[in-house]
N, C-alpha and C positions, 0 to 999 in steps of 0.2 A: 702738271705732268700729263702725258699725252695717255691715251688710252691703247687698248692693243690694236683696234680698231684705225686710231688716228695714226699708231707707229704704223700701221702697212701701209697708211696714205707715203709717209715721212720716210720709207724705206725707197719707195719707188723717186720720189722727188731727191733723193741722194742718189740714188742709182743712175736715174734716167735724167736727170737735172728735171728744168722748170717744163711742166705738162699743164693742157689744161684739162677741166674736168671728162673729158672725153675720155683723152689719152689714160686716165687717172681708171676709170670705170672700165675702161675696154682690160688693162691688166689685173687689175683688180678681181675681175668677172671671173674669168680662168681661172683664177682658185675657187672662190665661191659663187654662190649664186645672191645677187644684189641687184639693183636696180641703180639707174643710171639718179634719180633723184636722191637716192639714198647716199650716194657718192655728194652730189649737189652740197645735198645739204650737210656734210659729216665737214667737208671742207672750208665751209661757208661758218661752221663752230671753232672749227681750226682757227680761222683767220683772225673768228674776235676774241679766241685764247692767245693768239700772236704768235702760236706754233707755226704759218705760212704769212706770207707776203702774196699780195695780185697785184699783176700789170695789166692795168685799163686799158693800156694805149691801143691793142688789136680790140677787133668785134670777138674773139674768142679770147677771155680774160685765161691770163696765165700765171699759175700758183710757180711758187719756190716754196721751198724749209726756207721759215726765218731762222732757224739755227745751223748751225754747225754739227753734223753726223756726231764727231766725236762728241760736240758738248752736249746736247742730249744725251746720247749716253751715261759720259760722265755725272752728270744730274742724276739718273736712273739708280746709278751704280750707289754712290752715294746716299741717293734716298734711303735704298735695298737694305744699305748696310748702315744706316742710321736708326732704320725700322727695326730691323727684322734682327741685325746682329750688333748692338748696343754701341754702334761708332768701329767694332774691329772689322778690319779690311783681312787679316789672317783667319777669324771665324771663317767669312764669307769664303774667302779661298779653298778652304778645308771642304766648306761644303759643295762646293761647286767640283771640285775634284773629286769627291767622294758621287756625285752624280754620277762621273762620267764621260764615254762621249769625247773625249780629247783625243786627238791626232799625235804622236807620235813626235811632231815640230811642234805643237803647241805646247807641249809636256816641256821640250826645249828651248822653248821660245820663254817660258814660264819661269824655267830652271836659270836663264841669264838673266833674268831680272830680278831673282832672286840673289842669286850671287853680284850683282852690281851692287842689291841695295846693303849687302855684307861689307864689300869692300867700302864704301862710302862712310860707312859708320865705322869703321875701324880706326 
């Protein structure tokens, strides 16, 4: 599982597609303050976790996400809720709404999937 540190490498490389460590430290810098070896090296642990991929073939090696935005995630979510709330996905829910924070379409967005998963089981 990626750290919060490796999720903002893994944020930008979904976002921005494959960068290399430059591009990676130059956005990264703008929120905090870090050093360009620090990047280096955070991606270079990345790589022997197999959270990213590099392409040798340029003089300025280039990272991707070895996975998929959504399956990371999905892993996450899961973990979360293996950990923390005993396998229910409805706990989780509860609580996550009970946070806050949700938009108005996400409330919506929430609400048809909920009513999908009624009618499916009917």
């Amino acid at each position: 599982m990626p750290t919060d540190a490796e999720l903002s490498v893994l944020r930008l490389l979904w976002s921005k597609g494959p960068s290399t460590v430059r591009q990676l430290y130059e956005d990264l810098s703008k929120e905090r303050d870090l050093g360009y070896t620090t990047v280096l090296k955070a991606v270079q642990v990345m790589r022997e976790k197999g959270l990213v991929t590099r392409d040798d073939s340029e003089r300025s090696h280039v990272y991707r996400a070895a996975a998929a935005e959504s399956d990371t995630k999905g892993q996450l979510v899961s973990n979360l809720m293996a950990k923390a709330f005993s396998g229910s996905a409805s706990q989780l829910l509860v609580h996550a709404l009970k946070e806050g924070g949700s938009l108005p379409s996400e409330l919506d967005a929430i609400q048809q999937l909920i009513d999908e998963a009624r009618r499916s089981r009917s």
